[in-house]
C-alpha positions in Angstrom: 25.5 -42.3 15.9 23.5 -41.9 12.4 24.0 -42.8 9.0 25.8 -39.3 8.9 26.6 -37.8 12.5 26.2 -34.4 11.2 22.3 -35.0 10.6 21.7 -35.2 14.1 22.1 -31.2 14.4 20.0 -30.4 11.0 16.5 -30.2 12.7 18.0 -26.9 14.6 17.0 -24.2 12.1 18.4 -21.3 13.9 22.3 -22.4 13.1 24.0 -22.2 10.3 27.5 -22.7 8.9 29.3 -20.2 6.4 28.8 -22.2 3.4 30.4 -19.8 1.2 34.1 -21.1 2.8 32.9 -25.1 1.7 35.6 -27.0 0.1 33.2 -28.4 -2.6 33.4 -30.1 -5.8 35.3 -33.8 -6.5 35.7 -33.1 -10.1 38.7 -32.1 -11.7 38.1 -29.5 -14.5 39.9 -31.4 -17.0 37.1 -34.4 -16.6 34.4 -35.2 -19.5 31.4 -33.6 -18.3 27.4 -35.0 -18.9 24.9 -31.9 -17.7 21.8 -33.2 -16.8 18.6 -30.4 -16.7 16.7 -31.8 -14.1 12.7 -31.0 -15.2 11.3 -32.8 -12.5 11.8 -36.4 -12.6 11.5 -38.9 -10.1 14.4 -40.9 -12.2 17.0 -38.0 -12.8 19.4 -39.3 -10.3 19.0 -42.4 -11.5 20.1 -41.0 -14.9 22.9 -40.0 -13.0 24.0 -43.1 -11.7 23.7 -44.5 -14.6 25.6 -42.5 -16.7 28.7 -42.8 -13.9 28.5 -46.1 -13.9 29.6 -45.8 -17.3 33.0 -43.7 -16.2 31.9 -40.6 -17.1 30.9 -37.4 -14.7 27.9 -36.0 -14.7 25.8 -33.2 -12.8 22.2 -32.6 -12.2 21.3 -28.6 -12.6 17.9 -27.2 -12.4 16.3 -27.1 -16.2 16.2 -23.3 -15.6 20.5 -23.0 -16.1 20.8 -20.3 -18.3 22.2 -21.4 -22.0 25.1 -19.3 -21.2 25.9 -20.9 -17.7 25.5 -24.4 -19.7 28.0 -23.5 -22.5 29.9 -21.5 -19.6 30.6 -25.3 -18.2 31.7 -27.1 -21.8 29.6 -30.1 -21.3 30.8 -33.0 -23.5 26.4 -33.5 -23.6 23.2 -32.3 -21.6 20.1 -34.6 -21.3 16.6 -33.3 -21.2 15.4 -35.6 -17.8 11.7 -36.5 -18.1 9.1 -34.5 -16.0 5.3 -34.8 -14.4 4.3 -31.7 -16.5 2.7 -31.2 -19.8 4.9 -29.9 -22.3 1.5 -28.3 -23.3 0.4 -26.9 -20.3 0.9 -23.1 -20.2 3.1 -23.1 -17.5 5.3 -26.0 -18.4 9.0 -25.9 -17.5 11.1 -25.0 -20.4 14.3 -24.3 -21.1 15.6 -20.7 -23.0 15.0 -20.2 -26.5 19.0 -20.1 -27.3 19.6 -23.0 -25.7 19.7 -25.2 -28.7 22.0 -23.2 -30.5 24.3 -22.3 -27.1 25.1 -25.2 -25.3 27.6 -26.6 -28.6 26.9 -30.2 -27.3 24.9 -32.8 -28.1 21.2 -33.0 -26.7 19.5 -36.4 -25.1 15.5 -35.8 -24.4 14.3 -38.6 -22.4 10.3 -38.8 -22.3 9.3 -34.8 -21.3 12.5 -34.1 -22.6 11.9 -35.1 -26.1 8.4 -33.9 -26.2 10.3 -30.3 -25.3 12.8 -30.9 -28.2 9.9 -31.9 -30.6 8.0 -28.3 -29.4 11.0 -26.2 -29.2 12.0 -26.9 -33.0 9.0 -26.7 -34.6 6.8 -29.9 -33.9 4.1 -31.2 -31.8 3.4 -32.8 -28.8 0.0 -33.9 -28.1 -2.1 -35.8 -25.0 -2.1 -39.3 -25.9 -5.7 -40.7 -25.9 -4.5 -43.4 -23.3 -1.3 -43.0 -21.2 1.2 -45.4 -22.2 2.2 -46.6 -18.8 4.6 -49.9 -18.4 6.4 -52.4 -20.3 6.5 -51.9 -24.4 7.9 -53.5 -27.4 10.3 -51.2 -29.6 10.6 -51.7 -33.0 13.5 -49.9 -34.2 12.5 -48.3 -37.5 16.1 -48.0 -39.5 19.5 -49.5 -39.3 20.8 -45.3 -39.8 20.9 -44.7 -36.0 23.3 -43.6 -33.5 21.5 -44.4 -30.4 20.3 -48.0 -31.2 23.4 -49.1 -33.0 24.7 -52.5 -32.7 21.1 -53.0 -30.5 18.4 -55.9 -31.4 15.6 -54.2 -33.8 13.3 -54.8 -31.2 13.8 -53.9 -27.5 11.5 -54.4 -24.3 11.5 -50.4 -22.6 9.5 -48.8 -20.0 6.9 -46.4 -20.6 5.4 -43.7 -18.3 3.7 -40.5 -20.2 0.5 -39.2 -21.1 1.7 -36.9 -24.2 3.6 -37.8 -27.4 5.4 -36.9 -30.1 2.8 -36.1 -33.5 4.9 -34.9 -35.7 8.9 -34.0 -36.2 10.7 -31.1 -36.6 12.2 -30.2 -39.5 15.8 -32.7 -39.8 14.5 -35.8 -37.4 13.6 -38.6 -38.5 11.9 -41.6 -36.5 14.0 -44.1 -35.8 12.0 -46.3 -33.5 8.5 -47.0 -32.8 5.8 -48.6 -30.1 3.0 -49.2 -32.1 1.9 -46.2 -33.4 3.7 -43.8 -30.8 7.0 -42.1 -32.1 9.2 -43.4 -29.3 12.7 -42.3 -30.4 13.8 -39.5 -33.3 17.1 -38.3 -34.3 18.9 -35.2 -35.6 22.3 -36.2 -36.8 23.5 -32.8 -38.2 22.5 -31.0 -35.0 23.5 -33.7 -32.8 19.8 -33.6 -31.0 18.1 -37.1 -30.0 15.1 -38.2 -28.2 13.6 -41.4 -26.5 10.3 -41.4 -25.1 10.8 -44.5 -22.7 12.8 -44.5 -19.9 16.7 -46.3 -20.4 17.5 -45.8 -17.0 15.4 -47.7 -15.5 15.9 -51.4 -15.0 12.9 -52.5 -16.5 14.2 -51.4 -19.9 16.9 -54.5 -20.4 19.4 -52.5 -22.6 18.8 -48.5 -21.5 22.0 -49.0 -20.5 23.7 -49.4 -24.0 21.3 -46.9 -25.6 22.8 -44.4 -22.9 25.9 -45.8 -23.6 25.8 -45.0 -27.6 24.9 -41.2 -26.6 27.5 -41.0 -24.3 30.5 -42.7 -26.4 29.4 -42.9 -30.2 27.7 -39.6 -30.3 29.3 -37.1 -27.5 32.3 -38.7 -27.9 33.3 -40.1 -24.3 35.9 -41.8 -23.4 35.1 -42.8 -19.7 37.7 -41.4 -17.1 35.5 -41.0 -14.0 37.1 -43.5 -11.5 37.4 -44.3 -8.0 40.9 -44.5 -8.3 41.3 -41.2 -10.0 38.8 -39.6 -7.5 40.7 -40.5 -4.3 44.0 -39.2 -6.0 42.3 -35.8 -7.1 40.7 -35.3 -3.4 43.5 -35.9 -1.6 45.7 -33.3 -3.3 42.7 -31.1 -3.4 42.1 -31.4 0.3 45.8 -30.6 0.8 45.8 -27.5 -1.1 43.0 -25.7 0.1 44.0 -26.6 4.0 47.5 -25.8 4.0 50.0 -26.8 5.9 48.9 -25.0 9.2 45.9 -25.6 11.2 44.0 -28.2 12.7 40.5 -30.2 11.1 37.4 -31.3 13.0 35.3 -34.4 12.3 32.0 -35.7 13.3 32.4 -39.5 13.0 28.6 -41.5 13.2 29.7 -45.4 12.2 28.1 -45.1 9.3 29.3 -45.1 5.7 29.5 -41.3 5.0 31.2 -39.9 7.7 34.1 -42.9 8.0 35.1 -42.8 4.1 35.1 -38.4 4.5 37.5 -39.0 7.4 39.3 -41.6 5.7 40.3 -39.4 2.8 41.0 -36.7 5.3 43.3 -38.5 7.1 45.1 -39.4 3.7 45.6 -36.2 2.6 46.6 -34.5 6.2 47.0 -37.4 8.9 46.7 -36.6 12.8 46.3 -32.5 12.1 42.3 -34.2 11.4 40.5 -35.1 15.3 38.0 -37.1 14.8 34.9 -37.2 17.2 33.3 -39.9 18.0 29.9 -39.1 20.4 28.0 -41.9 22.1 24.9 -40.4 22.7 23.7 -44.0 23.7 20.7 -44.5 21.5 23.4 -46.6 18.9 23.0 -50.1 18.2 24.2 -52.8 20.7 28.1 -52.6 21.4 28.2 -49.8 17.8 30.5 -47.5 19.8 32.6 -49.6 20.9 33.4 -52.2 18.0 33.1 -48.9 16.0 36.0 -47.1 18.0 38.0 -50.2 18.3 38.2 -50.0 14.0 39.4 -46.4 13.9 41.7 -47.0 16.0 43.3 -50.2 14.9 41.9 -50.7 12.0 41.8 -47.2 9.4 44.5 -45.9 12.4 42.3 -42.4 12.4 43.1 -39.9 15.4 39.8 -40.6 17.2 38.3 -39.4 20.8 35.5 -41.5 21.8 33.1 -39.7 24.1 30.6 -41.5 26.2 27.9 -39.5 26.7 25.0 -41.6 26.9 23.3 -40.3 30.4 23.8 -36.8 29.7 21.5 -37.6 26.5 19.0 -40.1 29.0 19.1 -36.6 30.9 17.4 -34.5 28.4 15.4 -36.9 26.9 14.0 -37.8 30.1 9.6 -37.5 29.6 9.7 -36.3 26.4 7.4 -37.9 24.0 6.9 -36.1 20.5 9.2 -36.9 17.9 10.3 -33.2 16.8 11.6 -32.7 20.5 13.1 -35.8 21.1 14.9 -34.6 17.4 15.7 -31.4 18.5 17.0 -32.2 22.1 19.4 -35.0 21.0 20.4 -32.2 18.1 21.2 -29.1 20.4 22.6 -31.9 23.0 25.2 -33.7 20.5 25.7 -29.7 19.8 27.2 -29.0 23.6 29.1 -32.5 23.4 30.8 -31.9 20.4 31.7 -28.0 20.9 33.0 -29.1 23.9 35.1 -31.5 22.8 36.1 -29.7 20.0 37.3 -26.4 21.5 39.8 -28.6 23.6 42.2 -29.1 20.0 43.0 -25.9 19.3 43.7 -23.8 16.1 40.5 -26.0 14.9 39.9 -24.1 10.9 37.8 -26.6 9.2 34.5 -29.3 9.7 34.9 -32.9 7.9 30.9 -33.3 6.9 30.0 -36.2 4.0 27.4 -34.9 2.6 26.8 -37.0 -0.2 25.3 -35.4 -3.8 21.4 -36.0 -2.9 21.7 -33.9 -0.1 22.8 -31.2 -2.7 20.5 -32.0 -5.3 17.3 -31.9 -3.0 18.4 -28.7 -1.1 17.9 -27.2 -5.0 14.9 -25.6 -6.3 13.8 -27.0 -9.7 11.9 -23.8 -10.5 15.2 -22.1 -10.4 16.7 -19.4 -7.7 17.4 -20.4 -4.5 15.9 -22.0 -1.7 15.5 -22.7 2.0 17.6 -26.3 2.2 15.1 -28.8 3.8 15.8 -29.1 7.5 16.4 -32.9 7.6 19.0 -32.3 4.5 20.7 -28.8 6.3 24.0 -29.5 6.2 25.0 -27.0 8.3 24.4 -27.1 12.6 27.4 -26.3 14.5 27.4 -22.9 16.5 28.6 -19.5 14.7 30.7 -18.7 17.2 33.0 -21.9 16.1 33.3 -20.0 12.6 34.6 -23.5 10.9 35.1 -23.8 7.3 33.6 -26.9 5.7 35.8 -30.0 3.8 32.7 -32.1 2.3 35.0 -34.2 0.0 31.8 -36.5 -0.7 29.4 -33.7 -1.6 29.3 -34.7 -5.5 28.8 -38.8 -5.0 26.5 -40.9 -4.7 25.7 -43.8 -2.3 27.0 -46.5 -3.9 30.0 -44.4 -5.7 31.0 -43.6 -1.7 31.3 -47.2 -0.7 33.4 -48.2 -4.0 35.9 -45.6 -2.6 35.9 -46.9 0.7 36.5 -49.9 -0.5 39.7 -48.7 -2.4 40.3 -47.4 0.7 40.8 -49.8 2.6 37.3 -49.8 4.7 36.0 -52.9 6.8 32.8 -54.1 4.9 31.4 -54.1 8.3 31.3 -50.3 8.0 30.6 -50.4 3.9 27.6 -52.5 4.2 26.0 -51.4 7.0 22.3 -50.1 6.4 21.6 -46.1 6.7 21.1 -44.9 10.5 18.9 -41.8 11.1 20.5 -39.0 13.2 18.8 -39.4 16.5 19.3 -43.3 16.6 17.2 -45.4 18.7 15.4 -42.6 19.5 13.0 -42.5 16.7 12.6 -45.9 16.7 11.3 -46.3 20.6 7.9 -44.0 20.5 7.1 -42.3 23.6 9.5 -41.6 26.1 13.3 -42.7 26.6 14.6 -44.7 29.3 18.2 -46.6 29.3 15.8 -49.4 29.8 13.8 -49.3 26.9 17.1 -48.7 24.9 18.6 -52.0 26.2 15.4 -53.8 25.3 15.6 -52.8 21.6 19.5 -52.9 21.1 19.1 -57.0 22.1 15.9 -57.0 19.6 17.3 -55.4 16.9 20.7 -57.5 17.3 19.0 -60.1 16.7 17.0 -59.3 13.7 20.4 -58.0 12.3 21.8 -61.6 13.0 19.2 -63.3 11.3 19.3 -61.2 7.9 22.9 -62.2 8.1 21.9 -66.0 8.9 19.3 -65.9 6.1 22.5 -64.3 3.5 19.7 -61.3 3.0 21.2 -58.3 4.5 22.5 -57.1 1.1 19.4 -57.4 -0.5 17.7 -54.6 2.1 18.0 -51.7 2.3 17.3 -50.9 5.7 16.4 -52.8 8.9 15.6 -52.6 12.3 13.2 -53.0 15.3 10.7 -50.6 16.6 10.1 -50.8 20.2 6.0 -50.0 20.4 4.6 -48.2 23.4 1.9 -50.8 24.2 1.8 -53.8 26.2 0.1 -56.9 25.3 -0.6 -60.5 27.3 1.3 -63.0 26.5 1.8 -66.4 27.8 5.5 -68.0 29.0 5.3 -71.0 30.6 2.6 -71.7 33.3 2.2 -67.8 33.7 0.6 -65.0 31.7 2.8 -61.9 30.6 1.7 -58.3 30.4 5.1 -57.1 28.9 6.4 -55.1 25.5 5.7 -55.5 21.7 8.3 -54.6 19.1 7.6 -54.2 15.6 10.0 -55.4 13.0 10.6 -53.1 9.7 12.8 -54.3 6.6 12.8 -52.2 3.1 14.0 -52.3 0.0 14.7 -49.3 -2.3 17.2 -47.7 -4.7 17.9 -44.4 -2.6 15.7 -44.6 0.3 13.4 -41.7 -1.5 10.7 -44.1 -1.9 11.1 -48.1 -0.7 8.7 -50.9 -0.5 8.7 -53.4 2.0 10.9 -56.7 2.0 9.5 -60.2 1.2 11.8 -62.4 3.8 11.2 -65.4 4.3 8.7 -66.8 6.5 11.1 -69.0 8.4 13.3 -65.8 8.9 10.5 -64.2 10.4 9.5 -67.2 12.5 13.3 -67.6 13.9 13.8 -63.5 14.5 10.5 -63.4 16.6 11.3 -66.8 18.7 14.8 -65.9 19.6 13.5 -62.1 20.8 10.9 -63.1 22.5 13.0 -66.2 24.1 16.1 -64.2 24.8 14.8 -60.7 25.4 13.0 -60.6 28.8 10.7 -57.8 28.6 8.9 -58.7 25.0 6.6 -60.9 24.3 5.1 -60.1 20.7 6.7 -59.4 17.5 4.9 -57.9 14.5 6.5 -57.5 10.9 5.3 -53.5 8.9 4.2 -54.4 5.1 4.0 -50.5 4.8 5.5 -49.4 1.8 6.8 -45.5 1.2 4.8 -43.7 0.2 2.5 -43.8 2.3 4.2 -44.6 5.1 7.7 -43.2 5.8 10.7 -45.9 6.3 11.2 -44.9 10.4 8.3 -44.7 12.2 8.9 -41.2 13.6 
C-alpha cells in the first residue's frame, strides 16, 4: 500500500500509540559505539552511513546530550557534525563546558564542529572574508598525523563554511591546509581532531579513509556492526521481549520496510505474527496481488489479504484537496485494519518498520522534546487496541534494511522497488478519485516502470512514477481529434529522498514511455516529463 503501510494512518493527529511499551533499539550493548552530536547539518546522516559502512555502530543525538548522558553511553568516539550557525553568533549551538574532559573518548569536529573545538579550548574562529564553498586542494602539512596517515599529501575535499579556524588552541597543531585556511588540526595527547571540509561527502574522493583513520587508528575500532550479526541479535531480542504467549500484528505495504520487519518477525516467532495485507486499491497495477502471491509462497509469512478497494472509492468519492483525500484513506485503512485485526485474538504487539530517519527527524536539535512531524508519526492505530510496538528496524537505515533483507532471503522485486507514499495513487491523481482514473494511471505508470527496466535505469532513480493531471488537452489519433487526459511523468534522484534532483533519462526512454502510453492507454493522449528539483518542488505532487 506505501513504502511503509503504517504511514498511511500518520496524518491523523488525534491517535497515538503507547510508545513508552516500543521494543526499540537493534544494538547490542556490547557493540563499539560512534556518538554523533548532531548541530544541524544537512550531512549528519550521511556521516552516519558512512561511518556503518565501515562496520561500526553509530547514533545521531541532539548536540545538547548532556556530557554525563555522553559518558553515561561509553562511546568508543563522538563527532562534532557541521552546522548552518556561527560558532560566533551569540546564540550559537554549543555543547557543555565539561564535555571535553567527560566524554573519555576521542573527539572528531567536522567544519562547525572544529570551529567549536578551536573556541571551546582557547582559540579563534573568525568570518572568512569569502566563503569557501566547493571543491579544494589539501595540502597536508606533516607526515605526524593520525587522520591523514597512509593518505596522498594532497587531497581533493569539499568545502562549505563561511568561518575558519585563526588560530589553535594550546596542544594542536595544523596538519593540513587549503591555501591559507587551517583546514584540519590535531591534539594527540587529548585525542581531539578537526577537519574543516566535509569527508562524508562524495565529492571528497578519500573522506572515507580519513573517517576510517579516526575510527580504527585513533578510537580504536575494530568493525563488528554486520548484517549478519544484526539479524541474529533481533531475532533473540524479539523473542525475549514477546514471550512465549500472545499473538503479533503487522501492517504489510509491499514495500521494503514493512516486508523485511515482518520477515524478522516471522524468524524469531513464526505464525503467532498475522500479517495484514490491505488493498485499498490506489496500488500499482496487479501490486496486491503479485505482492500476496510472494508472502505466501515465497517468505511463507502468515498473511490475510484484504480487498478493500471500493470501500476506499467510497469515501474518496468528490473529494479534491490533498489533506482529505490523506486523512480519509488514513482513518479508512484505520477501520479495515482494526477490523481485521480484532478477529485474531490475544493480539499484544504492532510490527511497524520504522526505519532510523523517522527517529532522527521526530528529534529536536535544540534539545527537549517535540511534537513528532505528522507525516513521520509513527504511531496511528486506535487506543482502544492498547498494542505494544516491535519496530525491529527503528535504528537502520535505508540501504542497511535492504542488505538484511537480502540475507534474508527477500525477492529483489520487493528490495529494489522505489519508495511508495502512504495514500498511493491517490496523491498522484489530483482532483477527485474514480476506479477509472485509477486504472488509467496503474497502465501508465506500468509502463514507465517497464521502460526504466528496458533502459537498465531503474537502480539509478530513486523514485518514479506517473501523475495523472486533471486537465484535458486535444490531441489527434488517426483521422479524428481527441479531447482526452494528460499524465505527467516524474523520475528523481537522491541519497535519502530529503532533497532529490530530477533524472537525466535518456531522450529515447522518454520518446518510447510516451508512445507506448499514449498508444496503449485509451484515455491519454499527452505525456509531459517534471525537471522540478526538491527543493523547490516536493518529489509527489501532492
Amino acid at each position: 500500500m506505501q513504502e511503509e503501510l503504517n504511514r498511511s494512518f500518520r496524518t491523523i493527529p488525534c491517535i497515538r500509540y503507547n510508545r513508552f511499551f516500543a521494543l526499540k533499539g537493534a544494538r547490542n550493548l556490547h557493540h563499539e559505539l560512534i556518538l554523533i552530536l548532531d548541530f544541524g547539518s544537512q550531512y549528519s546522516q550521511l556521516i552516519a552511513r558512512r561511518v556503518r559502512e565501515q562496520g561500526v555502530y553509530c547514533e545521531i543525538h541532539p548536540f545538547t546530550l548532556s556530557a554525563d548522558e555522553i559518558a553515561a553511553k561509553k562511546p568508543m568516539g563522538v563527532i562534532l557534525s557541521g552546522g548552518p550557525s556561527s560558532v560566533t553568533d551569540y546564540d550559537a549551538p554549543r555543547v557543555e563546558a565539561e564535555f571535553y574532559n567527560k566524554v573519555g573518548a576521542p573527539i572528531f569536529g567536522i567544519c562547525y564542529g572544529m570551529q567549536l573545538v578551536a573556541i571551546d579550548l582557547g582559540g579563534k574562529s573568525e568570518p572568512a572574508a569569502q566563503r569557501e564553498y566547493g571543491h579544494a586542494s589539501l595540502k597536508v602539512l606533516s607526515g605526524k598525523t593520525e587522520l591523514f596517515k597512509e593518505l596522498p599529501f594532497e587531497l581533493d575535499v569539499w568545502m562549505s563554511h563561511g568561518d575558519h579556524v585563526t588560530q589553535l588552541p594550546a596542544g594542536f597543531h595544523k596538519t593540513a591546509s587549503t591555501g591559507d585556511v587551517i583546514t584540519a588540526i590535531e591534539n594527540d595527547e587529548r585525542r581531539i581532531y578537526g577537519v574543516q571540509f566535509h569527508p562524508e561527502v562524495s565529492h571528497t574522493p578519500l573522506g572515507k579513509e580519513v573517517l576510517r583513520n579516526f575510527l580504527f587508528n585513533v578510537c580504536g575500532c575494530k568493525g563488528d556492526w554486520t548484517s549478519s550479526q544484526f539479524i541474529k541479535e533481533e531475532i533473540e531480542r524479539i523473542r525475549e521481549t514477546v514471550g512465549p504467549e500472545g499473538n503479533v500484528v503487522c501492517g504489510l505495504s509491499g514495500g521494503v520496510d514493512s516486508t523485511v520487519a515482518a520477515t524478522l518477525v516471522h524468524e524469531a516467532i513464526g505464525d503467532r505474527q498475522t500479517c495484514i495485507f490491505v488493498n485499498n486499491g490506489l496500488l500499482r497495477y496487479r501490486e496486491f496481488e503479485d505482492t500476496l502471491e510472494v508472502y505466501k509462497n515465497n517468505l511463507n509469512l502468515n498473511v490475510r489479504g484484504v480487498d478493500a478497494s471500493n470501500e476506499f472509492y467510497s469515501v474518496l468519492a468528490g473529494v479534491t484537496d490533498p489533506e482529505l483525500k490523506r486523512k480519509a484513506i488514513g482513518a479508512k485503512f484505520i477501520d479495515t485494519f482494526d477490523a481485521e485485526a480484532t478477529r485474531i485474538g490475544d493480539v499484544k504487539w504492532l510490527v511497524q518498520g520504522t526505519l532510523y530517519p523517522d527517529v532522527i527527524e521526530s528529534v529536536s536539535l535544540r534539545g527537549s522534546s517535540v511534537t513528532i512531524k505528522s507525516h513521520h508519526n509513527v504511531g496511528g492505530l486506535p487506543e482502544k487496541m492498547n498494542l505494544k510496538l516491535i519496530e525491529p528496524l527503528r535504528e537502520l537505515f535505508k540501504d542497511e534494511v535492504r542488505t538484511i533483507g537480502r540475507d534474508l532471503g527477500i525477492p529483489e522485486m520487493i528490495l529494489e522497488r522505489h519508495p511508495f507514499p502512504g495514500p498511493g495513487l491517490g496523491v498522484r491523481i489530483l482532483g477527485d478519485i474514480t476506479a477509472e482514473k485509477v486504472a488509467l494511471l496503474q497502465k501508465a505508470d506500468r509502463i514507465f516502470i517497464e521502460e526504466l527496466h528496458n533502459f537498465d535505469v531503474y537502480k539509478d532513480v530513486w523514485q518514479a512514477f506517473a501523475v495523472l493531471l486533471p486537465i484535458q488537452s486535444v490531441g489527434v489519433m488517426g483521422d479524428f481529434r481527441t479531447y482526452e487526459r494528460a499524465v505527467a511523468l516524474r523520475a528523481v534522484t537522491s541519497a535519502d529522498g530529503m532533497t532529490a534532483d530530477w533524472a537525466r533519462l535518456p531522450h529515447d526512454l522518454l520518446a518510447k514511455a510516451s508512445s507506448r502510453i499514449t498508444s496503449e492507454v485509451r484515455g491519454i493522449n499527452r505525456v509531459v516529463y517534471d525537471v522540478s528539483s526538491k527543493p523547490p518542488s516536493t518529489i509527489e505532487w501532492e
